[in-house]
N, C-alpha and C positions, 0 to 999 in steps of 0.2 A: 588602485587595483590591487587587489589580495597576491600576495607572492604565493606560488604555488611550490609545494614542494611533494617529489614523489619518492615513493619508501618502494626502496627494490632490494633482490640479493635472491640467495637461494630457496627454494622451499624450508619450512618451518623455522626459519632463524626469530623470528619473532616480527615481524609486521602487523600483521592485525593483532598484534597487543601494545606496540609503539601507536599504532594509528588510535585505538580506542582509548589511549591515553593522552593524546595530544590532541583530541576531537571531545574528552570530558563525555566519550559515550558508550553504548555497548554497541553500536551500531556493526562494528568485524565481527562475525562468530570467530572464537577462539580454540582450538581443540591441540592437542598434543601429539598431533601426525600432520605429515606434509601435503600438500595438495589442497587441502581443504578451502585458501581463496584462489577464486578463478577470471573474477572479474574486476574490472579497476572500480573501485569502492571511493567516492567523493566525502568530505566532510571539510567543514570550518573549527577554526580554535582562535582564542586569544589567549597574547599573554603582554600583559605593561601598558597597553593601548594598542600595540600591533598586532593585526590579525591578519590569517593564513589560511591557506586552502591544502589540505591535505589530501596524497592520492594514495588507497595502499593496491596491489598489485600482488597478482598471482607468483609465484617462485620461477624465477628462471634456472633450468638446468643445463648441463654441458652438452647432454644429447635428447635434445627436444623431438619425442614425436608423438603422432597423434593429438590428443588434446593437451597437453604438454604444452605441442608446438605452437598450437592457439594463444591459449593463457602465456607463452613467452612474446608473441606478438603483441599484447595487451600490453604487457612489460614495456615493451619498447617502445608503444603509444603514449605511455605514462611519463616516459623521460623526456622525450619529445617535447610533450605539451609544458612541464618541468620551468622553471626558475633556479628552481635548487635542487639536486640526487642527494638522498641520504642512504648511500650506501649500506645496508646490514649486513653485519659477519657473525659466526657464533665463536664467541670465545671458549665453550666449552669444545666443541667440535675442532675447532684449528682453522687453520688454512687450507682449504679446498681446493683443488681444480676449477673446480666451476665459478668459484668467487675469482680467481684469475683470469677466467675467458669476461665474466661481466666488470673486471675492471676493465681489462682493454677495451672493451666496448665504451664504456664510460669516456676512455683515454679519449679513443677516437673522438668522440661526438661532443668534448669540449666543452660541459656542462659544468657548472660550480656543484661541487661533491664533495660532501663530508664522508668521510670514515665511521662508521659506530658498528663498534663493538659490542653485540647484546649481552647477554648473558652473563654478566663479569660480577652476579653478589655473589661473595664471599670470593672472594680472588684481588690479590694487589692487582691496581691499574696500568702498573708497567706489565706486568707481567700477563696479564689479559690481554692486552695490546701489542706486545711485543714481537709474535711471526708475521703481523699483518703492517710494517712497514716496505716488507717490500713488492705490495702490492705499488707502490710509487705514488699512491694517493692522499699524502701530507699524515698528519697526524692523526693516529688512529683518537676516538674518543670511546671509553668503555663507559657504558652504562647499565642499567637492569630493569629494561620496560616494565617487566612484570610486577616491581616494586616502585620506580618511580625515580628509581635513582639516577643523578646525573640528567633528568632528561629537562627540566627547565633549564638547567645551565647549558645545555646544548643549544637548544629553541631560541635563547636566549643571544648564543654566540654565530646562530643560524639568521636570527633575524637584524642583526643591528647594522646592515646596513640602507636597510628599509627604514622610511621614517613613520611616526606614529600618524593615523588616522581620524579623523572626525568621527563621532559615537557612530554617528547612520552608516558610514560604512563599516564600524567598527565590531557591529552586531550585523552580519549580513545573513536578512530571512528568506535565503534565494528559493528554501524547501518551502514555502508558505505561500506564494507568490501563484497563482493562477489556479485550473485546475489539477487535482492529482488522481490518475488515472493509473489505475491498480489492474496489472497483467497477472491474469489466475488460472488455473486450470492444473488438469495432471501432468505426470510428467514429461516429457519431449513430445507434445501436440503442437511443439511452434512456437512458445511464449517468446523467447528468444527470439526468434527470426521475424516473428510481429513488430520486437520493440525495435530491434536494427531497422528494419522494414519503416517503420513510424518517424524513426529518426534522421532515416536517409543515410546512416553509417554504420558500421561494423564495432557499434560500439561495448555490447556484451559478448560474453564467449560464447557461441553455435556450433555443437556438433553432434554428433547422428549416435547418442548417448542417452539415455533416461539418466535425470540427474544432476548433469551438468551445472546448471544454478543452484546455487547453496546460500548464499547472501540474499534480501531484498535491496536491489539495486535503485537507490531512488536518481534520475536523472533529470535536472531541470532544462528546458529548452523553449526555443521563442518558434509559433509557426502562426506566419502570417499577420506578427506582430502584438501577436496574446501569447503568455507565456502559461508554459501545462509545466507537469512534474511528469515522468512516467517510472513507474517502479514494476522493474521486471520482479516478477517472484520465484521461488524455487516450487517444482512441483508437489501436489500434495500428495500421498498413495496411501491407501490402505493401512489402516493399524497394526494389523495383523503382519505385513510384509516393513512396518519399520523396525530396526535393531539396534543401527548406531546412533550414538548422541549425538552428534553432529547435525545427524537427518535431522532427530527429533527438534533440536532448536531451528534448524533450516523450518520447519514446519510451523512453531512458534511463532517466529520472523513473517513470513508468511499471514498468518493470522490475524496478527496485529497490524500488518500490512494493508488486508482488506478494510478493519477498524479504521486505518486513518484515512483512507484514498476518500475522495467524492465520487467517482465512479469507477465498478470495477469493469472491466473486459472479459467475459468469461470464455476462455477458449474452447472449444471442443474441435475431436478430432472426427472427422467426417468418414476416415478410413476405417478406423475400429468400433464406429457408430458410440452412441448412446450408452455409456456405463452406469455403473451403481453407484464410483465413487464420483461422478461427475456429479449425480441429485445431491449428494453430501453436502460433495464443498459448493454447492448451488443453494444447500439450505439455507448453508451457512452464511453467505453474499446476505441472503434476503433476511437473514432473522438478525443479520447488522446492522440493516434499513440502508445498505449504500442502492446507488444507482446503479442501475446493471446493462450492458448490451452485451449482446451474444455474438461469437464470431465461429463459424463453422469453418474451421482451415485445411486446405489438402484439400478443396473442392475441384480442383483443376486434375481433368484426366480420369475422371469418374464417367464409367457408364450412366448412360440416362434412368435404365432401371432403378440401379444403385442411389442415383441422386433424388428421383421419384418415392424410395424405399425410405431413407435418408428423412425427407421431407415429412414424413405421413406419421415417423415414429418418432420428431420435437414436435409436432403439430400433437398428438397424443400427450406424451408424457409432459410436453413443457406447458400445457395449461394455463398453470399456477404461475409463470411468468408472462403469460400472454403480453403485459405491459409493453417489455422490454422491445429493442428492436433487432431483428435477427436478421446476419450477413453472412452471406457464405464467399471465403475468401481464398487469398494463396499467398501467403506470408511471403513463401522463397519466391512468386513470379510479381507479386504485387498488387495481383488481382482484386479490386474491389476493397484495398484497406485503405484510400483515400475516403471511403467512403463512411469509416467508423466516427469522424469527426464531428460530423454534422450528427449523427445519433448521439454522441458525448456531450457535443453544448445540450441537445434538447435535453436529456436527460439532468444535466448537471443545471439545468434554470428551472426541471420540472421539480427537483429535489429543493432547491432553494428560497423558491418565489416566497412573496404574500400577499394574502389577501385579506380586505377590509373584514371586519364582522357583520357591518350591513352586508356586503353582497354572501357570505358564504353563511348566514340569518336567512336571507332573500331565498338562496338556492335551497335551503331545507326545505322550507317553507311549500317551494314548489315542489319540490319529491314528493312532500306528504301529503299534497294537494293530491297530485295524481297518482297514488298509492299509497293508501292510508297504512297504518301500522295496526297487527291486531288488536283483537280484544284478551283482555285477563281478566279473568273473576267477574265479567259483565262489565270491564272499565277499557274503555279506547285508553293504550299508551299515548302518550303527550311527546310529543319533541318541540323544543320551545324556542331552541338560540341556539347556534354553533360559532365558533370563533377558531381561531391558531393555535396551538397550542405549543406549535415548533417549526422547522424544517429541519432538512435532511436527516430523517427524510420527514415528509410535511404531517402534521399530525391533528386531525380535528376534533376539536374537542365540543361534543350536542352536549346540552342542558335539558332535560325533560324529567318527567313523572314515569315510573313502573320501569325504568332503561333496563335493569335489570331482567326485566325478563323480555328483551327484544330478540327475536328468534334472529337467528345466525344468515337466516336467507337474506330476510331484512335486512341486516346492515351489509351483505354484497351490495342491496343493491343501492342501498346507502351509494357505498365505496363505485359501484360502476359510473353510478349519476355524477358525484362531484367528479372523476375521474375522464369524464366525456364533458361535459359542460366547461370546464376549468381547465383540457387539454392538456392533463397531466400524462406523459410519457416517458417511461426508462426508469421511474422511480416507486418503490412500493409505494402504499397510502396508508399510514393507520388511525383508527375513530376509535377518541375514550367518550364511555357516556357516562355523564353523572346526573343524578336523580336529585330532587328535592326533598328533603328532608322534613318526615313531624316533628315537632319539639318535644312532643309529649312521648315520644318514642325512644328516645334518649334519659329521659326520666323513668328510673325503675318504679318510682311511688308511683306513680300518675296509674289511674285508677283505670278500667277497661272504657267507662263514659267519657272519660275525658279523652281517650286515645282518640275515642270516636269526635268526640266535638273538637278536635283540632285535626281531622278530617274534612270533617264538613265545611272549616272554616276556609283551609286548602282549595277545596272544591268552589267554594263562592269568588273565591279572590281568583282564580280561573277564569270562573264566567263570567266574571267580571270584566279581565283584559280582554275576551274570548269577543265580549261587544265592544270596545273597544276599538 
């Protein structure tokens, strides 16, 4: 089992720049004001053959309120769960009050705790270290996340008395392991309260904030003995109303977040109905090809109007998702979010499946049996083969003649038949067509008779299979 070690101390001392450096990732957003991690942040590292689980954690302060007080709850969950506290201080800053109220707390709760001194490049190490012995906490150790300094030797005097590892636990791919179920939407509609909800604990920060999540929180957990990912995300808003850098990577994170999940959750909020940026970040789920379910949250305590009103204007505007499966829920009472599960595996086996090329050959075959494809220039388009081309999301690839000018209806309805026949749900579908080629059409010499006689020759070997 990975020794866990959780990175605490005051806001901005340097944690999510320790943590992205001992995790070999960018995975903390980093920014140069306080406050900015709010939730407890997981990642793995090695180093020599021993590997570790890293926790980094929001700032705790001396007088926590508000959402403060949350994020210092988080803190405290972080040590808890802990093996080993690495305490951080700033050595530019000194010695705080607050880092005195979070030693004692340390004292109390009996934890094995290193001392480290951030910020000590360009400063002798006695003297970086030196007011912060009488915190009573052993040897302070000054390092410089930011550069790198000191901290394998730390790591180094933090792990040894863990023994080395066999490789498979040595590389642990706990983030790859089942599905990853990507929580999206704007800002304070619930995502939070969905994924605690999901998890059956209080495991992100939730408070009555637009904002609040700023990291993509990836969390792995076992339900029912299948193991999911769930990555809370940070809200996405409007361009026009983003400023700070922070936001903008928070949005980033986000992005890239939807990119890796295999299904996302797309939240909306039932109270403020239907927005403009919700079609956005909805375009954007679909033009990523992930799997998508809808969760309408805040449903509880709605007039019937309202929810009748509600109902008429996703049934209008969400069309173009019709696929997906749509729940209306209530994160904070629990209402109907057992129920997103069962729409998650369909989607996530409808995004992944495959099918032979006889049977998705066989199903063209009948589409175009019972609606033919038009005509161009006096010639019936051909559809002749279809195969796989992919999954997630799944992607069919026809073989025929003229595909190019296949009118746009047509291939819906293409897209609704294999989509009904093949009981695909929760995932886009997309069809490439590729046409047959003259040879003589590729030849600039080849004369206007011979385009034509390798035409006609096209055309025979057609009717050929066509009796066949």
């Amino acid at each position: 089992m990975n020794p866990v070690i959780a990175l605490v101390g005051r806001p901005n001392v340097g944690k999510s720049t320790l943590f992205n450096r001992l995790t070999r990732s960018r995975d903390a957003i980093v920014a140069d004001y306080p406050g900015l991690t709010r939730d407890r942040q997981y990642g793995n590292g090695v180093l020599g053959g021993k590997s570790y689980t890293v926790i980094d954690t929001g700032g705790i302060g001396g007088e926590d309120e508000g959402i403060e007080a949350v994020m210092a709850d988080q803190s405290l969950l972080a040590i808890d769960e802990a093996d080993i506290v690495l305490f951080m201080v700033d050595a530019r800053a000194g010695l705080m009050p607050d880092d005195e109220a979070i030693a004692n707390h340390l004292r109390v709760n009996q934890k094995k705790t290193w001392l480290v001194v951030n910020k000590a490049d360009g400063m002798q190490e006695e003297v970086a270290g030196a007011e912060f012995w009488s915190l009573g906490l052993g040897d302070p150790h000054p390092i410089a996340a930011a550069h790198g300094r000191n901290v394998t030797t730390l790591i180094e005097h933090v792990l040894e008395p863990f023994p080395e590892i066999g490789d498979e636990e040595a590389h642990p791919e706990l983030l790859e392991d089942g599905i990853r179920i990507g929580i999206v939407g704007r800002p304070n509609v619930g995502k939070s309260t969905l994924v605690n909800r999901l998890l059956g604990e209080e495991r992100v920060v939730v408070y009555d904030e637009a904002g609040t999540t700023r990291d993509a929180i990836e969390i792995p957990f076992e339900r029912r003995g299948r193991p999911y990912v769930l990555i809370d995300t940070a809200g996405v808003r409007r361009r026009k109303n983003v400023s700070l850098t922070a936001e903008k990577f928070s949005i980033i994170k986000t992005l890239e977040a939807i990119k890796e999940c295999h299904v996302a959750v797309m939240v909306l909020d039932a109270r403020t109905g239907l927005v403009e940026q919700d079609l956005h970040l909805l375009d954007f789920v679909l033009s990523s090809g992930r799997a998508l379910v809808l969760a309408v949250n805040k449903w509880d305590g709605l007039e019937a109007d309202v929810k009748e009103k509600m109902r008429s204007e996703l049934k209008r505007r969400l069309g173009f998702a019709d696929y997906a499966d749509l729940h209306f829920i209530s994160a904070l009472h629990g209402t109907a979010v057992g129920d997103l599960y069962p729409s998650i595996e369909r989607a996530f086996a409808s995004a992944t499946t495959r099918w032979s090329t006889n049977r998705l050959t066989t199903l063209l075959h009948d589409a175009v049996s019972e609606h033919q494809p038009p005509l161009v220039n006096g010639r019936r388009i051909k559809l002749r083969m279809a195969h796989q081309g992919g999954a997630n999301p799944p992607l069919i690839v026809v073989h025929g003649n003229q595909t190019d000018a296949l009118p746009e209806a047509y291939k819906r309805y293409l897209t609704n038949t294999f989509r009904r026949v093949l009981k695909i749900r929760g995932t886009p579908m997309r069809f490439e067509f590729r046409s047959g080629r003259n040879p003589y059409d590729s030849n600039p010499d080849a004369s206007d008779r011979e385009r034509a006689r390798g035409r006609q020759l096209s055309r025979t070997r057609e009717a050929r299979r066509n009796r066949r």
